[in-house]
N, C-alpha and C positions, 0 to 999 in steps of 0.2 A: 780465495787465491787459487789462480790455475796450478796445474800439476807443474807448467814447464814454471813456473815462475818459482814454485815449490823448489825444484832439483838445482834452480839457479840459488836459491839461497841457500841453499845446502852445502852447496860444491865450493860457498867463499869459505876462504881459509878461517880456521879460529885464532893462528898466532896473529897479535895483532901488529907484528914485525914480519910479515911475510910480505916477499919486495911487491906485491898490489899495493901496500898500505904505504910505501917508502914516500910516494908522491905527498900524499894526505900528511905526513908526516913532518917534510919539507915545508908545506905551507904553516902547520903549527908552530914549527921553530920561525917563521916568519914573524906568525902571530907575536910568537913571545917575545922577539925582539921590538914590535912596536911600544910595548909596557916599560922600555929603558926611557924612551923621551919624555919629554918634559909637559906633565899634563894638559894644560891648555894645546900642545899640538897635537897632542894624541884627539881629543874631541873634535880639533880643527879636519885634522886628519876622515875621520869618524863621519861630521859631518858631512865631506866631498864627497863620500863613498857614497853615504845614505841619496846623495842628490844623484849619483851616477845611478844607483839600483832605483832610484823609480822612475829613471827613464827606462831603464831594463826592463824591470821586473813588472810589464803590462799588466798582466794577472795581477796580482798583488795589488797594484796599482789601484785598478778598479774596483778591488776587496774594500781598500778603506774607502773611497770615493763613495760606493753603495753605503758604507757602516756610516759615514758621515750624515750624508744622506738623510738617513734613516733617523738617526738621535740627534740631529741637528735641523730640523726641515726648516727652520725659520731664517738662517742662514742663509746670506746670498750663494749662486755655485760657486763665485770667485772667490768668494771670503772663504768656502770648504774646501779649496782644490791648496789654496796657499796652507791649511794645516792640513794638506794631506801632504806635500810636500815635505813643509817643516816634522811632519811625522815621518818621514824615510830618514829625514837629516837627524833623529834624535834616534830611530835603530841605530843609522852609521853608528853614533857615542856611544851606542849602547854596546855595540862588538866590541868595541874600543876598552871597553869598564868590562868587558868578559877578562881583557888577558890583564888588567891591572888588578883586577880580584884574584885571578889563578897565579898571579906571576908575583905580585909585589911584595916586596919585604913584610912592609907596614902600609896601607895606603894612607895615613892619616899623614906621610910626608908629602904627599900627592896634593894632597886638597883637604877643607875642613867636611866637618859631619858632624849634624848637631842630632840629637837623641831626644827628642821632649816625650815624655810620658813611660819611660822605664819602670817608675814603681809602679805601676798598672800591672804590668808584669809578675813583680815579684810580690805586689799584694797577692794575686791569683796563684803564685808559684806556692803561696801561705797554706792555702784550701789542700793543698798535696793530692788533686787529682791533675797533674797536669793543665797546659795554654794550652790550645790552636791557637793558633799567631796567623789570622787571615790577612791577606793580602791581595794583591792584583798584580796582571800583568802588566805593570808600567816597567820602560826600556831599562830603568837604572837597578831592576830588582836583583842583578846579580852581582853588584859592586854595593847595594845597602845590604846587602847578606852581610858579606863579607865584613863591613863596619860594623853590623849586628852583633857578629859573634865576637868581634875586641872587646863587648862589654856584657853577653849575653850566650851562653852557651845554648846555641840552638840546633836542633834537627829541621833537615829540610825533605817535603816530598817533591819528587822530579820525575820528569818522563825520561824516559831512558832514550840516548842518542842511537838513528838508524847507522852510525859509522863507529865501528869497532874500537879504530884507533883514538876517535873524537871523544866515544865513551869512556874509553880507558883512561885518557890523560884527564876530561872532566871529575871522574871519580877520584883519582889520582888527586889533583889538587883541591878539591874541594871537602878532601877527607880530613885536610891540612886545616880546615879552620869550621867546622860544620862537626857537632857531637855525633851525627848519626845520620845516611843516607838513606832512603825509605821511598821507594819504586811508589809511583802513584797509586797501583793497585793494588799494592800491600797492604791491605784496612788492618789485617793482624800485626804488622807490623807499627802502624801508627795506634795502635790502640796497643802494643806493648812498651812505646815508649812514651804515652801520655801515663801509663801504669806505673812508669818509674819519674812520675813528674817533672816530665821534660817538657822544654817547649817547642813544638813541633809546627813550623811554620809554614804554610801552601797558599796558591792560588785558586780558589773555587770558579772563579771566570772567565771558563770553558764550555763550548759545545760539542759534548762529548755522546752527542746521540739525546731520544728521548727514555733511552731504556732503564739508567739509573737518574733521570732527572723529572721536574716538575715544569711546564712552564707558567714562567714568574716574570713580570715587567722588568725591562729593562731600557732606561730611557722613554720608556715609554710604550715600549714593541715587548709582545711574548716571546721571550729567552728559553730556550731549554737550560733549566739551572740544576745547578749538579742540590743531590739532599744529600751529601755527605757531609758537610758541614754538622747538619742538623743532628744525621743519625750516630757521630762520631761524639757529639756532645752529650746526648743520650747513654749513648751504651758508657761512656767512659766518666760521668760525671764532668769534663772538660770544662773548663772557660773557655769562652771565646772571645779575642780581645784580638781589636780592627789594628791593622798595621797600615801604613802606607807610607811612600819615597818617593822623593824629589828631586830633580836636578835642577842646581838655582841657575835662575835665568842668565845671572854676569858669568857665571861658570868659574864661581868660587868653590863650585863643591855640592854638598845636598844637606836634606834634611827629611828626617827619619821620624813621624810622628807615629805614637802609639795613644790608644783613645781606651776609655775605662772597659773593664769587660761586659760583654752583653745581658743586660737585667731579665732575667722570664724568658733563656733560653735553654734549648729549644722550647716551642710552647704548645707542638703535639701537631701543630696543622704548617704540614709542610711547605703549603702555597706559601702563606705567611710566610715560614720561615726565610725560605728562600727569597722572597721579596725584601723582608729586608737585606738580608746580606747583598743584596742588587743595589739597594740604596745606599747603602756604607761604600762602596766600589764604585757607583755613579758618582756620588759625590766629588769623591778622591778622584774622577778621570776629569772633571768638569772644572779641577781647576787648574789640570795641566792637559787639555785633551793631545796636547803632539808627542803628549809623551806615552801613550796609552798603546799599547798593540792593536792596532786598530788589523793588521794585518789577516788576523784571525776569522772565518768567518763565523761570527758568535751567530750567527742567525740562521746556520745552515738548516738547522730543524724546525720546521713548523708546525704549527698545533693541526689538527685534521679542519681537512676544508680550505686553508689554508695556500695560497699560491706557495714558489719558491720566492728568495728574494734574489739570488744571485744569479744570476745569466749564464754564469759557465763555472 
């Protein structure tokens, strides 16, 4: 980071009610009035948006079009470009399911949510070393939180918001229905509350550099795959037990599958490990790929020798 860019973040204010932040602020309350309507228009809603931002949002655009690409090549380009679309139109929902998670009474007045595989959980909850509760970044994961925890007291790990006032009101509501918030890089943190046998639930399917990762097949293509998973199971005794969420196709609502905990993990060789957890995550995107953060570029890092895959 340059120094000028340094004293520019220095010089924003820390209240998060200082009038720079008044605008940011207005649009929130905006937000949270779209969570009064009536769910199907809230996703209709959700939808238009998502169609508008991938005409916008070029960049992006071509992120998932590449990721398609790539874990798809057998696929015609028109049959990839129509779920690249239909993947902008399923973030829209996904904004949409941000203020009905933050804002609603109850959502289960909203829509149904069904939970199959709970005692998975709580047999592992039995061991009293604590869940990892793995997951993916599929669009609906912050409105299956939130149905999570009506039946499931959970911790979640999160990256922290670059907007003061974004972060403050996300922690703020999210404190409302989540046993404990836990910064991604907090490993002390997620290993003091897998110590008080909580279930602590994140996404590992991220390209967050090669520095703390392995690369491991994804789709088929070398992923930089994080080994936190692995080395948090290790150190903590943990279960690890596969989550994933759904938005049902009629837009009755989702469904929330949990799958038994992982047998013989970790098992000491990281490639492995990390490959599997790739394939517990492929699975789950393969059967809703529009709904998958394709946005992301999971592929930014390459093995050495290796081209780039992204263009810009």
């Amino acid at each position: 980071m340059s120094s000028t860019n340094t004293r520019k973040k220095r010089q924003r204010p820390r209240s998060s009610y200082h009038p720079l932040y008044w605008p940011t602020w207005v649009g929130l309350g905006l937000f949270r009035l779209l969570a009064l309507f009536p769910y199907r228009w809230q996703l209709a809603f959700g939808r238009q948006c998502g169609r508008l931002l991938h005409g916008l949002l070029t960049k992006r655009r071509d992120i998932v079009r590449v990721n398609l690409a790539v874990c798809f090549p057998l696929q015609e380009p028109a049959e990839r470009n129509q779920v690249a679309l239909h993947c902008f139109e399923s973030m829209g929902m996904g904004v949409l399911e941000i203020a009905m998670a933050w804002w609603a009474k109850d959502p289960r007045t909203y829509c149904e949510c069904t939970i199959k595989g709970l005692e998975h959980i709580r047999e592992a909850l039995r061991r009293g070393r604590g869940v990892l509760l793995c997951g993916a970044h599929l669009h609906a994961a912050e409105l299956a939180g939130r149905f999570m925890a009506l039946e499931q007291p959970v911790a979640i790990v999160y990256r922290p918001q670059n907007d003061v006032v974004a972060e403050t009101v996300a922690n703020r509501c999210r404190s409302r229905y989540y046993s404990e918030l836990i910064q991604h890089r907090d490993m002390r943190g997620i290993l003091r509350a897998l110590a008080r046998n909580q279930v602590v639930w994140y996404a590992p399917d991220i390209d967050a550099g090669s520095k703390r990762s392995v690369f491991a097949p994804f789709f088929g293509v070398q992923a930089a795959s994080l080994t936190a998973t692995a080395r948090l199971a290790k150190v903590s005794g943990a279960a690890v037990v596969p989550c994933f969420y759904y938005r049902r196709a009629d837009g009755s609502g989702y469904d929330i599958e949990v799958g038994p905990a992982l047998e013989h993990f970790p098992s000491g060789e990281m490639v492995e490990d990390a490959t599997r957890i790739n394939r517990l995550i492929e699975g789950a995107v393969r059967r809703v790929p529009e709904q998958y953060f394709w946005q992301h570029r999971r592929f930014k890092s390459r093995p050495p020798g290796e081209p780039p895959i992204y263009r810009r």
